[in-house]
C-alpha positions in Angstrom: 10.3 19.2 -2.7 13.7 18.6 -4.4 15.0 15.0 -2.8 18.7 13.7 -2.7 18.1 11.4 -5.3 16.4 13.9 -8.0 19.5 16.0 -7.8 21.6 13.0 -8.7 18.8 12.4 -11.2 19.2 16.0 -12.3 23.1 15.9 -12.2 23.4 13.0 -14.1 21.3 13.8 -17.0 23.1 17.6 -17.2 26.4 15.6 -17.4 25.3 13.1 -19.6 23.7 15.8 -22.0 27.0 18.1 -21.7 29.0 15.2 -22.5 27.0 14.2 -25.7 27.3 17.9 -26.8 31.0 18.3 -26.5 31.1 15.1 -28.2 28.9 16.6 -31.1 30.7 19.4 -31.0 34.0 18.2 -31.1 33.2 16.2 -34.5 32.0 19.6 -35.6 35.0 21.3 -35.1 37.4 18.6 -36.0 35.3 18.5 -39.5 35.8 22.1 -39.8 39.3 22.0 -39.1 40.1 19.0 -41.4 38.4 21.4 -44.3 37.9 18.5 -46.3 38.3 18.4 -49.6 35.8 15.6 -50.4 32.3 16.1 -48.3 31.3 12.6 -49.5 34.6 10.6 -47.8 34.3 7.8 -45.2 36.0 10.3 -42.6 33.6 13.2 -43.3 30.1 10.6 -42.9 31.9 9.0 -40.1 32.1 12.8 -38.4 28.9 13.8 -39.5 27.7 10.1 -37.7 28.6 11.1 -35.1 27.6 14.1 -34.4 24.0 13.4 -35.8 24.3 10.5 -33.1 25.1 12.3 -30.6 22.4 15.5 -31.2 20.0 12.5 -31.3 20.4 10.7 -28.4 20.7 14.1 -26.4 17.3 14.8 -28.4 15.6 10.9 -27.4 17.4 11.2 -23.7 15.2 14.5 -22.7 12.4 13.4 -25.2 12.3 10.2 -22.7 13.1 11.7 -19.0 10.0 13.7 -20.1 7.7 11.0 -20.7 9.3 9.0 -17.8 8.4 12.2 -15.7 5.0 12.7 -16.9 4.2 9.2 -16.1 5.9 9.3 -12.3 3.4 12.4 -12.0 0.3 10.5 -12.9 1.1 7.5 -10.6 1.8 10.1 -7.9 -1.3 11.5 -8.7 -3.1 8.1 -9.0 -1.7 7.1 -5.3 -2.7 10.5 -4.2 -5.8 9.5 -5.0 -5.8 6.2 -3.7 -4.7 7.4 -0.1 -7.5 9.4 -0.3 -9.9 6.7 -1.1 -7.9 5.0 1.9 -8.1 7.5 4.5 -12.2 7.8 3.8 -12.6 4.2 3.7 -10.3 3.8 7.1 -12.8 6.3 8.7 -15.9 5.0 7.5 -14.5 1.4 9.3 -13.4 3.3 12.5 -16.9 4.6 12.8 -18.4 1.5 12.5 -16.0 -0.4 14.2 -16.7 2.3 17.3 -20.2 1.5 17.1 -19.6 -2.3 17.4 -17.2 -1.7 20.3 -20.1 0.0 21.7 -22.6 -2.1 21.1 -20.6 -5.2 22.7 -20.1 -2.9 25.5 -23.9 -2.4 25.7 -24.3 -6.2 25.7 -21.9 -6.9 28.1 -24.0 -4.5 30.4 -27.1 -6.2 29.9 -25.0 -9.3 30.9 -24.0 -7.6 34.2 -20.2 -8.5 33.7 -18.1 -7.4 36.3 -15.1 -5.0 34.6 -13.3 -7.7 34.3 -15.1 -9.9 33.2 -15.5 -8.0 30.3 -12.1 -7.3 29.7 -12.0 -11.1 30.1 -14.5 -11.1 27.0 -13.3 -8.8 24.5 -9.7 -10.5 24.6 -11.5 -14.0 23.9 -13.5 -11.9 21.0 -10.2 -10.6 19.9 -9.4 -14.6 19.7 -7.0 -14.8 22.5 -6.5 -17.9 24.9 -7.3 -18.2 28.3 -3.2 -18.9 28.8 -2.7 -15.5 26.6 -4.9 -13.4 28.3 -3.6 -14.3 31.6 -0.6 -12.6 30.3 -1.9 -9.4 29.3 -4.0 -8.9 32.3 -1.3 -10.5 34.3 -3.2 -13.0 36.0 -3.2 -16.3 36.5 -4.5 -18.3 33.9 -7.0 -20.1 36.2 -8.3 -17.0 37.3 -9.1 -15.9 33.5 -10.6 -19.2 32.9 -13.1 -18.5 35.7 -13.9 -15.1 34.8 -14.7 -16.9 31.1 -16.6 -19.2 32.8 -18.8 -16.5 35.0 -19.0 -14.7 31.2 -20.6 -17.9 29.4 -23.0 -18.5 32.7 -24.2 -14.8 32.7 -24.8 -15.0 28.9 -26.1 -18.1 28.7 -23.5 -19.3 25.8 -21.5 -22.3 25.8 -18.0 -21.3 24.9 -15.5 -19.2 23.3 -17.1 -20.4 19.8 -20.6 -19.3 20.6 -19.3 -15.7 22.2 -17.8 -14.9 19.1 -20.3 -15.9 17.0 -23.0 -14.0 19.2 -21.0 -11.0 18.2 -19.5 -12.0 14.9 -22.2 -14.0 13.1 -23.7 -11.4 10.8 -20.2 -9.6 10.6 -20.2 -12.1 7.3 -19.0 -10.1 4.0 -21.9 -9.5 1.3 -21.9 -12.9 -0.9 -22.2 -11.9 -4.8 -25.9 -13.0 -6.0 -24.3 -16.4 -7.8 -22.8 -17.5 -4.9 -26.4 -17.3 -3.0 -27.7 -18.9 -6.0 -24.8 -21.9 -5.9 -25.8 -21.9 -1.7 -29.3 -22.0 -2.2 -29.1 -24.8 -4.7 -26.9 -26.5 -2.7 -29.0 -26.2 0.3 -32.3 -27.1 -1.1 
């Protein structure tokens, strides 16, 4: 699909290609013209430079969009790629982030929350204060601290810090094997 800016692109490089051959061929005709007498005269190599400029940057101009192009194609073709490896990579996370919603939802059932007591929970998982989940539930904030409190007393967990790392802990990224080694070594 053609955009605004490849038919500038396009316009341009017609107009700067027509100009450099009227240019080339102006110092054609004007050598003709002149039928010099002497082919080897400052006028005659300064015509001929000219022209040979001029046919040559016309040549290295196209020579150059081409390679520019070619190489536009790849990194289209190398972000095509990558927004595939995107798109599976955002699936595979949705998946497992859906099975972690449903496993803290199967938790929070063993807990008996009440509904909102859980909603209460997940927005302290999501890290959000007691005064800033009042606001999206629109309660009061003392309320949400008691329905944090009846959360921690049905669990058996001691605050905000040990829900989330009842959830959390293991959510840990994979360590590279010197970094256990530098842990271990450190630890014992």
């Amino acid at each position: 699909m053609a955009t605004p800016t490849d038919d500038v692109g396009l316009r341009f490089r017609v107009g700067l290609t027509a100009l450099l051959i009227a240019i080339a061929t102006w110092g054609v005709v004007d050598l003709v013209l002149d039928r010099p007498q002497e082919w080897l005269s400052v006028h005659v190599l300064v015509e001929i430079g000219f022209v040979l400029l001029s046919l040559g940057s016309v040549l290295y101009l196209w020579l150059s969009w081409m390679q520019t192009r070619r190489s536009l194609g790849r990194a289209e073709g190398r972000l095509a790629e990558n927004e595939v490896d995107r798109d599976r990579w955002r699936g595979r996370a949705t998946k497992l982030l859906q099975g972690l919603g449903a496993e803290i939802d199967s938790q929070f059932e063993r807990w008996s929350l009440t509904p909102t007591e859980r909603q209460v929970a997940m927005l302290l998982l999501k890290g959000l204060g007691h005064k800033e989940a009042a606001s999206v539930l629109d309660r009061s904030e003392r309320t949400v601290r008691q329905h944090a409190v009846s959360v921690y007393r049905k669990s058996g967990l001691a605050g905000r810090a040990e829900l989330a790392a009842f959830f959390l802990e293991d959510l840990l990224l994979p360590m590279d094997r010197e970094d256990d080694e530098e842990l271990g070594g450190a630890q014992g």
